[in-house]
N, CA and C atoms as a LAMMPS dump frame, in Angstrom:
ITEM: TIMESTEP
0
ITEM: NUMBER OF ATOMS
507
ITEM: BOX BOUNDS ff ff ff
-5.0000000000000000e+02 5.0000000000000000e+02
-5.0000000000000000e+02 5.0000000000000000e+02
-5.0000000000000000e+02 5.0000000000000000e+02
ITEM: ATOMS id mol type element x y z
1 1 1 N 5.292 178.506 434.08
2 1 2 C 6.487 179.015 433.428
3 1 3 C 6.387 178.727 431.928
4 2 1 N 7.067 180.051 431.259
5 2 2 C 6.954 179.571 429.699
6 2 3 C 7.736 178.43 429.369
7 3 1 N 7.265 177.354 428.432
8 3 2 C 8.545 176.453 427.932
9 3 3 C 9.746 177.113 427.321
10 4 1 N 10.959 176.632 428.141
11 4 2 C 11.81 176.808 427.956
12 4 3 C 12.503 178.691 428.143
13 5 1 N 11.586 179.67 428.315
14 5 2 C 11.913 180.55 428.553
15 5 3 C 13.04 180.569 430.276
16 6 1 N 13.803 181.464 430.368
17 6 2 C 14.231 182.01 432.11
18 6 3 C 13.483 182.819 432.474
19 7 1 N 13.374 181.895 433.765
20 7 2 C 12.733 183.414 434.364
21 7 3 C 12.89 184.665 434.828
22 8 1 N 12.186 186.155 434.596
23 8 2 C 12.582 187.373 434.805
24 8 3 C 11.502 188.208 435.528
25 9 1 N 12.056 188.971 436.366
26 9 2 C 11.274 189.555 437.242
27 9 3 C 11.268 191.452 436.771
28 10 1 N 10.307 191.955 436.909
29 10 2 C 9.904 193.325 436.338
30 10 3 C 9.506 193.93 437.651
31 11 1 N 9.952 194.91 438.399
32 11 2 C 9.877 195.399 439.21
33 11 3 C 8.909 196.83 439.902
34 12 1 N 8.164 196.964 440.132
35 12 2 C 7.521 197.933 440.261
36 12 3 C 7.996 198.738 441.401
37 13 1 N 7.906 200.028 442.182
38 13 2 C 8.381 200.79 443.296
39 13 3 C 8.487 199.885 444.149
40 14 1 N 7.117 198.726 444.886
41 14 2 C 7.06 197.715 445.66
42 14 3 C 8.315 196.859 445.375
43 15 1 N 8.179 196.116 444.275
44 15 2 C 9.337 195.755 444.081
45 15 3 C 11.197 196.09 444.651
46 16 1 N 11.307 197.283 443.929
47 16 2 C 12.472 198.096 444.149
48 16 3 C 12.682 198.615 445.562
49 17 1 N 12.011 198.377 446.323
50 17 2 C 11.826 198.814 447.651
51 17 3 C 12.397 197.487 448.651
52 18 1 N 12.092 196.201 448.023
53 18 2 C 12.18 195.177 448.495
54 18 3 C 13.303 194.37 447.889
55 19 1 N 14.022 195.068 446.63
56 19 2 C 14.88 194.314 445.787
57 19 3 C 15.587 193.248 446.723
58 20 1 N 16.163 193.251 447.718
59 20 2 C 17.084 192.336 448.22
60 20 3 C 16.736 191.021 448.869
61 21 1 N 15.136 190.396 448.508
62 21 2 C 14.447 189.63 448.864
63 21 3 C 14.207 188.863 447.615
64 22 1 N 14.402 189.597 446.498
65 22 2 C 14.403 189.033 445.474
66 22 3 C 15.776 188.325 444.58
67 23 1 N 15.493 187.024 444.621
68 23 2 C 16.775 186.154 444.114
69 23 3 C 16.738 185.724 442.899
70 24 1 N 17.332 186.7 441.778
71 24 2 C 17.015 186.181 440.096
72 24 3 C 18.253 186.935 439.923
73 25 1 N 18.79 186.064 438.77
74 25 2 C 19.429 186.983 437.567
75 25 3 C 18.962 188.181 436.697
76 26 1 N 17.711 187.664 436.724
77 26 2 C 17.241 188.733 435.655
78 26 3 C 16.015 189.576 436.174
79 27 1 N 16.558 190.806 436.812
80 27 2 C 15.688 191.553 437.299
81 27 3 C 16.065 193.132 436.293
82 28 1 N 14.563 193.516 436.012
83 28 2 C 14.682 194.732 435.221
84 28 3 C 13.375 195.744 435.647
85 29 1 N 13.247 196.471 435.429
86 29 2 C 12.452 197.93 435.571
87 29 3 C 12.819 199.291 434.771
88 30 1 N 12.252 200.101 434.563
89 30 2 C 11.762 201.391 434.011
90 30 3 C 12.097 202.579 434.541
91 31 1 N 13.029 203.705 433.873
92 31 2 C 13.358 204.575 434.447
93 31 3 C 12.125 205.628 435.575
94 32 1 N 11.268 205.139 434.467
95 32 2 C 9.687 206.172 435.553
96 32 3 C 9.68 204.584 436.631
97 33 1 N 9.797 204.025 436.744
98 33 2 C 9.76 203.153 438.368
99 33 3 C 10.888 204.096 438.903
100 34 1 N 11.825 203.807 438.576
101 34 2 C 13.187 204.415 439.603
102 34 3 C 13.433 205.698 439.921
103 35 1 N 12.401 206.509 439.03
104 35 2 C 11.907 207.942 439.354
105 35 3 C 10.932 208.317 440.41
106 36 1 N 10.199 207.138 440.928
107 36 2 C 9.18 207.104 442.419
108 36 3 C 9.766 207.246 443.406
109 37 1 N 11.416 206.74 443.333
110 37 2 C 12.04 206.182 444.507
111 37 3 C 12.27 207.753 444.905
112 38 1 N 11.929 208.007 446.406
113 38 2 C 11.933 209.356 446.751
114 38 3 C 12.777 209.055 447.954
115 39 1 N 13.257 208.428 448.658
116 39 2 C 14.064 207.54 450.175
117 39 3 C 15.627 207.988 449.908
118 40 1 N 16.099 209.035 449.991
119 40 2 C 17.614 208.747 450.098
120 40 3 C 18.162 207.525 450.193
121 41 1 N 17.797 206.501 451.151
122 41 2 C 18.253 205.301 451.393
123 41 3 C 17.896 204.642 450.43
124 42 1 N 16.77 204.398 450.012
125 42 2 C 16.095 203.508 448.856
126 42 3 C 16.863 203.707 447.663
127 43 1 N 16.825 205.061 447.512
128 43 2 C 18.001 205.217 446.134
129 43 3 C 18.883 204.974 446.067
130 44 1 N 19.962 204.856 447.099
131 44 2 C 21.659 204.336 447.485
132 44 3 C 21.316 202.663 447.24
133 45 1 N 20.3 202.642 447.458
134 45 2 C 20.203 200.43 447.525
135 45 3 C 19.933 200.345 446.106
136 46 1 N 19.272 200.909 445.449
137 46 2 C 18.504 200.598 444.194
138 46 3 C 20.129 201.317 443.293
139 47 1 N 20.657 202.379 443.576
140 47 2 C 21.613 202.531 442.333
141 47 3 C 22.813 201.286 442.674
142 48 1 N 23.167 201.05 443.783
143 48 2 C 24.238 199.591 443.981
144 48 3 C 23.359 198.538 443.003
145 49 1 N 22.419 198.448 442.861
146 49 2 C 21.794 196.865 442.506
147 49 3 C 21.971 197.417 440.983
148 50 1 N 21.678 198.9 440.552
149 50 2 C 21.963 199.027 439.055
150 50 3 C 23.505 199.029 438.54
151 51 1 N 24.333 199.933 439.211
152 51 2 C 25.858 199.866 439.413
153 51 3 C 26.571 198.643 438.726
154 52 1 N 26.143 197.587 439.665
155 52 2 C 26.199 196.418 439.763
156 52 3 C 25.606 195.296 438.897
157 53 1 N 24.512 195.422 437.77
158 53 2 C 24.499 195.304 436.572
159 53 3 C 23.716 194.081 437.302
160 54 1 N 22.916 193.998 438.359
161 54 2 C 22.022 192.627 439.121
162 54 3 C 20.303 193.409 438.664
163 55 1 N 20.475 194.764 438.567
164 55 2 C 18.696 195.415 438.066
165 55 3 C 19.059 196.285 436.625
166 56 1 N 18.543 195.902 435.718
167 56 2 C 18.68 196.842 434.351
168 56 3 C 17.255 197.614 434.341
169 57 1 N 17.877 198.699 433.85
170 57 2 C 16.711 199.719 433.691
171 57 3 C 16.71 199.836 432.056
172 58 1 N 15.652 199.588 431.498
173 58 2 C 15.204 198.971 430.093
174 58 3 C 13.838 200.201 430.302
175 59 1 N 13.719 200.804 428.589
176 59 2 C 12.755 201.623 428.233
177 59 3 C 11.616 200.827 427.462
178 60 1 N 10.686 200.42 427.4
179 60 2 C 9.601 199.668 426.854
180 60 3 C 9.758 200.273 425.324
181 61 1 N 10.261 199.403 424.052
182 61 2 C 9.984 200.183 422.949
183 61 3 C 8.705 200.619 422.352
184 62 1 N 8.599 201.239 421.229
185 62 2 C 6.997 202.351 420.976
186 62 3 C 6.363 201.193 420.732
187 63 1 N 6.2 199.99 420.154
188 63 2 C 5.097 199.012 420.017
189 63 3 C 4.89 198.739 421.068
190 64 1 N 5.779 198.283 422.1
191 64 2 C 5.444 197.549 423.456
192 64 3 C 4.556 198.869 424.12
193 65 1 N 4.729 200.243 424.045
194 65 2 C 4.514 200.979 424.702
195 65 3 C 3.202 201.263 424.48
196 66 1 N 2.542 201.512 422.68
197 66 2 C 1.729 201.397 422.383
198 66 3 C 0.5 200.404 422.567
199 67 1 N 1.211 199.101 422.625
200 67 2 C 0.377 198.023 423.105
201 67 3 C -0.356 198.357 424.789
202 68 1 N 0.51 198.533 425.319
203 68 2 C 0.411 199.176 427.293
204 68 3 C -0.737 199.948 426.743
205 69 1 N -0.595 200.932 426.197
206 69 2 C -1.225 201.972 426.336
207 69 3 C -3.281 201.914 425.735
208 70 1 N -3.142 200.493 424.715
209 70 2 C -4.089 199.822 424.709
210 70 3 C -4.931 199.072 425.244
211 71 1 N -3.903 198.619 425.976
212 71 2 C -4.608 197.503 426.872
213 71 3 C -5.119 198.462 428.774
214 72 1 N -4.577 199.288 428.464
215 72 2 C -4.852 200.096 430.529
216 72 3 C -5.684 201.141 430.126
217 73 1 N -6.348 201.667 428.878
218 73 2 C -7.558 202.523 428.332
219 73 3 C -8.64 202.954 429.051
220 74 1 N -9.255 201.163 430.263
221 74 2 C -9.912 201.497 430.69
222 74 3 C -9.577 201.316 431.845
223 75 1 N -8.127 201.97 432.427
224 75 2 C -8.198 201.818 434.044
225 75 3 C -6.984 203.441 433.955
226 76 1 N -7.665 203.908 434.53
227 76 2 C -7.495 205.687 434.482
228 76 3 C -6.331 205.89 435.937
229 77 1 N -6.48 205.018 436.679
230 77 2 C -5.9 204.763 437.708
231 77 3 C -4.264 204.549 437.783
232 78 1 N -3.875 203.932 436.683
233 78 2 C -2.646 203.359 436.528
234 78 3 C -1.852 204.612 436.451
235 79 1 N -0.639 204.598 436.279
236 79 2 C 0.306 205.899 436.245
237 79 3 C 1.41 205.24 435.232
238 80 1 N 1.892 206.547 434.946
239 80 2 C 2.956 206.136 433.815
240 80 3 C 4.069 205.115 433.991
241 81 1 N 4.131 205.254 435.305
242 81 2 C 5.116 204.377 435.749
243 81 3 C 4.603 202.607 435.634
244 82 1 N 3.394 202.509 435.759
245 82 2 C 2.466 201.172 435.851
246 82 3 C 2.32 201.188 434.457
247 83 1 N 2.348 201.912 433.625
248 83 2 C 2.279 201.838 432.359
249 83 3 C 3.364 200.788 431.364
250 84 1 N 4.41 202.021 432.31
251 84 2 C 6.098 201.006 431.587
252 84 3 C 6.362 199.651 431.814
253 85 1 N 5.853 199.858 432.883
254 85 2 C 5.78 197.903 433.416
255 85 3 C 5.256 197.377 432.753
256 86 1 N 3.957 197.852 432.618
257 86 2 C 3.205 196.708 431.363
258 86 3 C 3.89 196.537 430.474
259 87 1 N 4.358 197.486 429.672
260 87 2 C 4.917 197.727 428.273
261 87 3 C 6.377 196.917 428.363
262 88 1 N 7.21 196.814 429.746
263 88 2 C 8.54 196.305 429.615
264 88 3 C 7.775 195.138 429.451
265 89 1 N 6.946 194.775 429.9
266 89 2 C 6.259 193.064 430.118
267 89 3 C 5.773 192.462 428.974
268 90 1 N 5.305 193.26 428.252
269 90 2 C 4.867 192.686 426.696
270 90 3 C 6.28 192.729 425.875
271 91 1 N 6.942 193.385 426.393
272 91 2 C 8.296 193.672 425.387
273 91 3 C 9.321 192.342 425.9
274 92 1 N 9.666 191.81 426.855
275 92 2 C 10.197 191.121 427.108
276 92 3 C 9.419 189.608 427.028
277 93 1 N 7.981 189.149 427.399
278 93 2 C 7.789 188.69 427.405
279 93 3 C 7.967 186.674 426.376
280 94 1 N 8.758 187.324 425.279
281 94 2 C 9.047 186.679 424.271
282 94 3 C 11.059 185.911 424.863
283 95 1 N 11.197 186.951 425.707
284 95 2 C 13.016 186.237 426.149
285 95 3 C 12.477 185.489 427.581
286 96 1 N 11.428 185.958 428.141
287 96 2 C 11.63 185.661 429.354
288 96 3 C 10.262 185.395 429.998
289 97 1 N 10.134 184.445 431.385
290 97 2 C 8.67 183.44 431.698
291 97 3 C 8.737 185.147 432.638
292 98 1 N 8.051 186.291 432.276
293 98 2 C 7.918 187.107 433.392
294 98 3 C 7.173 187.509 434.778
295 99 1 N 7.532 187.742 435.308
296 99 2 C 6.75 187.956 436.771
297 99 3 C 6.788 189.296 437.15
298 100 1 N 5.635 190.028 437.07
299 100 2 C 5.396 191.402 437.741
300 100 3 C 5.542 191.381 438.972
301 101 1 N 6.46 192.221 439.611
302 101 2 C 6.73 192.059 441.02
303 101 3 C 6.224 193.602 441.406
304 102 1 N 4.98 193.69 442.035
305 102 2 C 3.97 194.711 442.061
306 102 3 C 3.319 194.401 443.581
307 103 1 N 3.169 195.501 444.326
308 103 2 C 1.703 195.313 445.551
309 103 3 C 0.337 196.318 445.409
310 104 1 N 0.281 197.215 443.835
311 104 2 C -0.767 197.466 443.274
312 104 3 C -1.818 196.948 442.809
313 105 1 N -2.319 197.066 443.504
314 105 2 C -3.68 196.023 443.163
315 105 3 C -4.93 196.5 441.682
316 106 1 N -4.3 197.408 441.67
317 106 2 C -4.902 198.253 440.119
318 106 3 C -4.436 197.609 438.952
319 107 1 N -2.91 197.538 439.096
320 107 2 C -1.646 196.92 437.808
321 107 3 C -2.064 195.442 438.434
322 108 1 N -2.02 194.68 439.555
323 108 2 C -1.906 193.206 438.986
324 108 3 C -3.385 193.206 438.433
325 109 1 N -4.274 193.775 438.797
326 109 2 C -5.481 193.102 437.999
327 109 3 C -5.58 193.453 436.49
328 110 1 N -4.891 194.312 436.073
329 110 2 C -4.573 194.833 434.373
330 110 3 C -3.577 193.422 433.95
331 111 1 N -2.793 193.103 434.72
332 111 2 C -2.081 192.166 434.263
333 111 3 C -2.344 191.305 434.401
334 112 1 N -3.547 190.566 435.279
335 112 2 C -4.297 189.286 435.184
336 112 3 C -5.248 189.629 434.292
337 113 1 N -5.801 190.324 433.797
338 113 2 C -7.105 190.415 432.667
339 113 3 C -5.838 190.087 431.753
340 114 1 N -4.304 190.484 431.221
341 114 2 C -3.782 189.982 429.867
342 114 3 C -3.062 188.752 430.492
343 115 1 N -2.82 188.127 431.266
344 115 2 C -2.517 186.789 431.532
345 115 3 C -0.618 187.644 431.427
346 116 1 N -0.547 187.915 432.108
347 116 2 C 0.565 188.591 432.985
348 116 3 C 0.576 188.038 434.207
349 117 1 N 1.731 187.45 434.612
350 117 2 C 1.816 186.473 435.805
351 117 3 C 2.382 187.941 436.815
352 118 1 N 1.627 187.674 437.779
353 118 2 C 2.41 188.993 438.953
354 118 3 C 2.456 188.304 440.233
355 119 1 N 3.29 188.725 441.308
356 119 2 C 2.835 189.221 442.629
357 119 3 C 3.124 189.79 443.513
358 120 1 N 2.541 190.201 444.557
359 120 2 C 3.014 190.93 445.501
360 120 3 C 4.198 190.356 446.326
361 121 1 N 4.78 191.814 447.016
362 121 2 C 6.095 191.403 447.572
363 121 3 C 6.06 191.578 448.951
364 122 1 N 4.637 192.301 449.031
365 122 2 C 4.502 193.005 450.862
366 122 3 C 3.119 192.4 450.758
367 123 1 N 1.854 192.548 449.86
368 123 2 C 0.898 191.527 450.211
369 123 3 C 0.476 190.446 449.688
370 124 1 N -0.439 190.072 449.155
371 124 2 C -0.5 188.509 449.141
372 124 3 C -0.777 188.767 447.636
373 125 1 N -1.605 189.888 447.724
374 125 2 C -2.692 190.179 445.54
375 125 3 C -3.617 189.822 446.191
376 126 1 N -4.174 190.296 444.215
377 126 2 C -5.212 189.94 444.078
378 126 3 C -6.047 188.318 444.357
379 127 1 N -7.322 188.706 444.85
380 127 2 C -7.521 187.675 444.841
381 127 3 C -8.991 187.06 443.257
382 128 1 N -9.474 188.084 443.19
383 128 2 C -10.39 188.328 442.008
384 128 3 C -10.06 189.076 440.606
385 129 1 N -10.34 189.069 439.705
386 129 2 C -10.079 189.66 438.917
387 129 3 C -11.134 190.552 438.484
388 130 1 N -11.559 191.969 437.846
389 130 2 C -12.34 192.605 437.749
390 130 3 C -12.462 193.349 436.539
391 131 1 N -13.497 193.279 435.771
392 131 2 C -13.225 193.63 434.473
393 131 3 C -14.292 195.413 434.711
394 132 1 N -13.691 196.319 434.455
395 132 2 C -14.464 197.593 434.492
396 132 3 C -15.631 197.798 433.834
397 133 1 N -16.404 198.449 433.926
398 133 2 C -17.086 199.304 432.598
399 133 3 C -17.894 200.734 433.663
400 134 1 N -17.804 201.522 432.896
401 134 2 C -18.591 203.242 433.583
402 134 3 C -19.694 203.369 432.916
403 135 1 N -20.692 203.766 433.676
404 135 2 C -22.368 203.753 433.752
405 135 3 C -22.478 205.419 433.93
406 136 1 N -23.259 205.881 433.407
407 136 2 C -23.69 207.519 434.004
408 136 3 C -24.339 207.195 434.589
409 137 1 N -24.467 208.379 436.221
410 137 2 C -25.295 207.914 436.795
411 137 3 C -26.685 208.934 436.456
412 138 1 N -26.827 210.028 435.64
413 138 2 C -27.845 210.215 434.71
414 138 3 C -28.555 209.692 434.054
415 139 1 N -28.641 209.378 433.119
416 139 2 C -29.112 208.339 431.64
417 139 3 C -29.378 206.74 432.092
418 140 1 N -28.267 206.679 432.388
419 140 2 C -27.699 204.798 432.672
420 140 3 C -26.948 204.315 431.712
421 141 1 N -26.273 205.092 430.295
422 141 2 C -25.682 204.475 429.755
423 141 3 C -24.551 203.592 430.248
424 142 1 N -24.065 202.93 429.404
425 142 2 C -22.55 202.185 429.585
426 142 3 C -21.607 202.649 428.703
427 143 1 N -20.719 202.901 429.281
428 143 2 C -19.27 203.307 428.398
429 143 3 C -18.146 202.276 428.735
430 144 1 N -17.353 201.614 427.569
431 144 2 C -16.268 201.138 427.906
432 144 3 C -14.684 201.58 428.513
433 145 1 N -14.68 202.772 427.9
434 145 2 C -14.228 203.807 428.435
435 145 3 C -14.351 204.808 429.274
436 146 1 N -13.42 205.342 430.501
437 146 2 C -13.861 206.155 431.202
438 146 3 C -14.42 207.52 430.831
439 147 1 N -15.347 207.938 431.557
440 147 2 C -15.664 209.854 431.161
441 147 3 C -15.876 210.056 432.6
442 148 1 N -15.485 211.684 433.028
443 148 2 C -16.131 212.286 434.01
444 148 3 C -17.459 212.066 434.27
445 149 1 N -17.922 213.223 432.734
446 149 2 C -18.898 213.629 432.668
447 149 3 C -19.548 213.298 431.283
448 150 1 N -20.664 212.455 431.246
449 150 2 C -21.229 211.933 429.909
450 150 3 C -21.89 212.771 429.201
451 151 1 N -20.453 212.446 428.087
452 151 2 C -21.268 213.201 426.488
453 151 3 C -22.508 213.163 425.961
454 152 1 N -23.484 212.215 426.544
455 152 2 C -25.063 212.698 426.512
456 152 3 C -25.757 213.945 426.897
457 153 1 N -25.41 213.391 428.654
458 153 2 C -26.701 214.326 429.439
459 153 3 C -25.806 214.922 430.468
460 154 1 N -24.697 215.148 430.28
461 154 2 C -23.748 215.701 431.703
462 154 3 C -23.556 215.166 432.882
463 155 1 N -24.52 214.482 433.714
464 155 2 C -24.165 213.832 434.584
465 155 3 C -23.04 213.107 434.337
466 156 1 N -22.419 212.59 436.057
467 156 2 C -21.737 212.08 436.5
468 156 3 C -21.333 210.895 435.929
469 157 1 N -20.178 209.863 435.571
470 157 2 C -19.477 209.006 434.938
471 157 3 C -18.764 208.09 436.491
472 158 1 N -19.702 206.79 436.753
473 158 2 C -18.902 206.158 438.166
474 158 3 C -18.757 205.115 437.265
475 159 1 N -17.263 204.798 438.107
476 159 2 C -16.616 203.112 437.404
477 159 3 C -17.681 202.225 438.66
478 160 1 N -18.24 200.647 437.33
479 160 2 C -18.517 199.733 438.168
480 160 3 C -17.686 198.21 437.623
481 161 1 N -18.146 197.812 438.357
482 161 2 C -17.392 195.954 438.494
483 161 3 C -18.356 195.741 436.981
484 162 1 N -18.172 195.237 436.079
485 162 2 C -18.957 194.414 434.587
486 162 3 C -18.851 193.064 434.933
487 163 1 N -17.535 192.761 435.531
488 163 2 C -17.502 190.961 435.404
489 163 3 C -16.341 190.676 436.48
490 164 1 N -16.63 189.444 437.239
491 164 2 C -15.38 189.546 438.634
492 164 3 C -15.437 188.115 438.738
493 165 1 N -13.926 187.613 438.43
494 165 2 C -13.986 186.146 438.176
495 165 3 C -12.469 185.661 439.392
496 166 1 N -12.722 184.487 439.535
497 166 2 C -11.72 184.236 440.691
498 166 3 C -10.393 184.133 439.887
499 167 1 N -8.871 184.596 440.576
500 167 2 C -7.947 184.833 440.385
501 167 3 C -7.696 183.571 439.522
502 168 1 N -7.769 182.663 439.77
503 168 2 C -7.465 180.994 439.191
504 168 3 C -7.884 180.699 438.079
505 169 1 N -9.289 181.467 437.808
506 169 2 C -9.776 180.413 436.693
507 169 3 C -10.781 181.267 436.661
């Protein structure tokens, strides 16, 4: 926990799906999270918990957003919605000890490479952490960034593991 910060929980679909398991004051999420919710039912639970002023829906401002959008460059995977999370998470991170409440295993490992505390609410997480990099499988270059298809020689662009370190340490 940060010194002296409260703690606050950031909610992802997993999250919001499970809200009533979760016991904080300060629970918040992203209008693109609450835009996944597709459940008639899910949405009647999730607008009472907003109604009710117990889940705030907070927009990541353009630095925080910009920052997100720096740091998930090389994971193509994430969605806008995993995006905002990050971005509410760097944005808040300064009021509050935050906890990504996520069962994406794509977003907690983006958020364990920036030392973003997360976890799952239905499974356990990550247990490794995995740092990307894409290889053509033409040439053999390395790109830090994803491509389909490499601006060399055309072939094919596959993501591999660069570096895979245990969740802890």
């Amino acid at each position: 926990m940060a010194k002296g910060l409260p703690p606050g929980y950031i909610l992802d679909a997993a999250g919001l799906f499970r809200i009533s398991l979760i016991d904080s004051k300060a629970l918040f999420t992203t209008n693109e999270v609450v835009n996944e919710v597709a459940s008639e039912n899910e949405r009647l639970i999730v607008n009472s918990y907003i109604k009710s002023f117990r889940l705030k829906v907070l927009e990541p401002d353009k630095k925080a957003s910009g920052l997100a959008l720096n740091i998930t460059g090389t994971s193509p995977r994430l969605t806008e919605a995993d995006i905002s999370v990050i971005a509410l998470a760097l944005q808040l991170g300064e009021q509050y000890d935050i906890t990504v409440i996520t069962d994406d295993y794509e977003l907690q490992n983006v958020l364990a490479l920036h030392n973003i505390k997360c976890k799952g609410i239905k499974t356990t997480g990550i247990k490794k952490i995995i740092q990307w990099t894409y290889r053509c499988t033409g040439c053999g270059r390395y790109f830090k960034k994803p491509f389909e298809i490499c601006p060399y020689c055309g072939s094919a662009v596959k993501r591999k593991p660069r570096k895979i370190k245990d969740k802890t340490g």
